[in-house]
N, C-alpha and C positions, 0 to 999 in steps of 0.2 A: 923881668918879673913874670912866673908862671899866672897867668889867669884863666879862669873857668875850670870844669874838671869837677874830679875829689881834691876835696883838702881835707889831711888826719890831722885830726890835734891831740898832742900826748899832756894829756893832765896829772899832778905829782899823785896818785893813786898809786898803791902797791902793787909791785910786780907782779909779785905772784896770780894778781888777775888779768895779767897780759894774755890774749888769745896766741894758740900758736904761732899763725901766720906772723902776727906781730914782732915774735923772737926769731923766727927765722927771714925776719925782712922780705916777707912774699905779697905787701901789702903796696895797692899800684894806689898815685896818687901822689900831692905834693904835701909837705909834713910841717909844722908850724906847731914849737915847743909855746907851753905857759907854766912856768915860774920852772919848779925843779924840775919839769917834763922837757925841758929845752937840755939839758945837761945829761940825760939819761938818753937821747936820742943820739947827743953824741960822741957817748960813751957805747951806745949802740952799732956807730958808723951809720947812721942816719943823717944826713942832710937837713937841717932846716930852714924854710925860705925867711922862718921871722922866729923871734921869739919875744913872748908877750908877757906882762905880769908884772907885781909888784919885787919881784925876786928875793919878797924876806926872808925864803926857806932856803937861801944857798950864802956862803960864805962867802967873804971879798975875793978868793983868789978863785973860787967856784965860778962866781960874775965874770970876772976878766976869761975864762976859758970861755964863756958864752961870748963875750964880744968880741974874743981874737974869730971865735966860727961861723960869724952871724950876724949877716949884711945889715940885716929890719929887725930894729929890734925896740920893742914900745915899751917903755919902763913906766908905770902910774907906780902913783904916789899910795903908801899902805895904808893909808887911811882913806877911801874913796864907796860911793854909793853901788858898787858893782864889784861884781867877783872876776876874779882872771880870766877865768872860762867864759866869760859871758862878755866880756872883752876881746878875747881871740875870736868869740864866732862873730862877731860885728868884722875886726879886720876879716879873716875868710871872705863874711859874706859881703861887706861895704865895698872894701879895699880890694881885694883880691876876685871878685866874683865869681864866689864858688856853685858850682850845681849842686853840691854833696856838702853837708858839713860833716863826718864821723868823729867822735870823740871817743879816745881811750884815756883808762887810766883815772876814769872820773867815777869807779865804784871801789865797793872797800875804801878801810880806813874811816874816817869819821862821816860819821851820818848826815852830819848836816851840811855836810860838802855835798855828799850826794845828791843830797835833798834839794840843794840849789843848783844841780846841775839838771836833776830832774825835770826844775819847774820850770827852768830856763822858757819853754813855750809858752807856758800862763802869760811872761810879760808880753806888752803890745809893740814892742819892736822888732820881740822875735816872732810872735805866733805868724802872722803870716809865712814864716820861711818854715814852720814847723815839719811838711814834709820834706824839708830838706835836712833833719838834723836827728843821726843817731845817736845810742851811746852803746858800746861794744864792749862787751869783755867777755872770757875765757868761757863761759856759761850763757849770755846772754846780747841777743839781739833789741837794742830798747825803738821802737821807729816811733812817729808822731803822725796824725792824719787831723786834718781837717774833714767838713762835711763832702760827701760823697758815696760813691760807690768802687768798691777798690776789688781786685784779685791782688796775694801775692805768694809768691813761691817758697815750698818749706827751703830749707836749709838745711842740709844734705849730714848735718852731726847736729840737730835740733830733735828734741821729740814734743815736745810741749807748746801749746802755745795760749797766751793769755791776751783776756781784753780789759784796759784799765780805763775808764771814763776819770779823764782829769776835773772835769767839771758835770753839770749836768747833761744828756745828751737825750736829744727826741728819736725814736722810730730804729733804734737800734736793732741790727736784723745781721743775725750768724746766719750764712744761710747754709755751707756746706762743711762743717765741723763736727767735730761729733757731739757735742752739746748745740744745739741750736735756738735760736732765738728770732721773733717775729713783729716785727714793729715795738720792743721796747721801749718804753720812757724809763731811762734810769734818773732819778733825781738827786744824786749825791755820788760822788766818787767812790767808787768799788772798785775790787779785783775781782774782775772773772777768769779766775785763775785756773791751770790743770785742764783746759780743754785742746784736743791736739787733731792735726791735720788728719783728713780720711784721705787725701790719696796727695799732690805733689804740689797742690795748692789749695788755698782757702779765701772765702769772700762773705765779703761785708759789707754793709751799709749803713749809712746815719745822717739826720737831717740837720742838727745843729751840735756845737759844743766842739772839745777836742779830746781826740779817740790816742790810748797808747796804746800800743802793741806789742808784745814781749816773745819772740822766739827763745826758747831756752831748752837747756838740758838738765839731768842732772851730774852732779861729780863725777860717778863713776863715768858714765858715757862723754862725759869732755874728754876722759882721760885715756878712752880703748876705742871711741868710735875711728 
């Protein structure tokens, strides 16, 4: 059983928001399907070390090809207090002891998937692991921070980048972007959206709350950078 590391999780999101590394398998790390994400990786020829979820999105002979391919496999019952995703990053991070949790495959499609993949950090078993948990797709970089002071590196087909206070956050401080900011108290969740790297990295600060961070492109430049 791989432990530590990255672990990807492919969540049933549509394809079409798959990053390219993704489709061409240039993605390093151990891969762990939830629910019809487990059957798409391997139809992909992706390996997966587990696959997690209630599996109501896949038919009977669709189930049986995930357990002819796949050792760990955690089936919860459809009717439970928790989302799939929110399930697999516990295995990663319980079970498996991941360094990284990245998730694809968890935008697009219905909102309110999203929506709960998004919050995933609010609850109190994951925030602490918050900077360990992305969400990736084809446009976008999603990261999580707790309080501190961080630098971090653009991303080489990103041009954008955004600051999302998930909660309230004290002493908010852009310091080298090109919109800047100086000891802010944001009191309510906002997008500080559309502001972008001045040269090959960017830093920040903040005293309390949790910080999201959004590298992003737009369509055209996913598609030609």
């Amino acid at each position: 059983m791989p432990r530590g590391g990255t672990f990807n999780l492919l969540v049933g999101g549509p394809k079409a928001e798959w990053p390219d590394d993704l489709r061409s398998r240039k993605i390093d790390g151990s891969w762990i399907g939830v629910d019809r994400g487990t059957l798409r990786l391997i139809d992909h020829n992706i390996q997966p070390v587990a696959a997690i979820g209630d599996f109501d999105s896949l038919q009977p002979d669709e189930l049986q090809r995930v357990r002819r391919n796949v050792k760990d496999i955690r089936q919860a019952k459809a009717e439970k207090d928790f989302t799939d995703t929110q399930f697999a990053v516990s295995v990663a991070l319980n079970d498996y002891g991941a360094e990284r949790v990245d998730i694809y495959g968890a935008t697009g499609g219905r909102l309110d998937h999203f929506l709960a993949n998004l919050f995933i950090v609010l609850q109190p078993e994951y925030k602490r692991y918050a900077n360990r948990i992305r969400l990736i797709d084809k446009q976008n970089t999603i990261s999580f921070y707790l309080p501190g002071h961080y630098q971090i590196t653009r991303e080489p087909d990103k041009h954008y980048l955004a600051f999302i206070p998930l909660t309230s956050i004290d002493h908010l401080s852009l310091i080298n972007e090109k919109y800047q900011l100086h000891n802010e108290p944001i009191p309510y969740p906002i997008s500080l959206a559309s502001n972008e790297f001045m040269g090959d990295t960017g830093e920040f600060q903040f005293d309390t709350g949790l910080l999201c961070v959004i590298q992003s492109c737009d369509t055209y430049e996913a598609r030609h950078e």
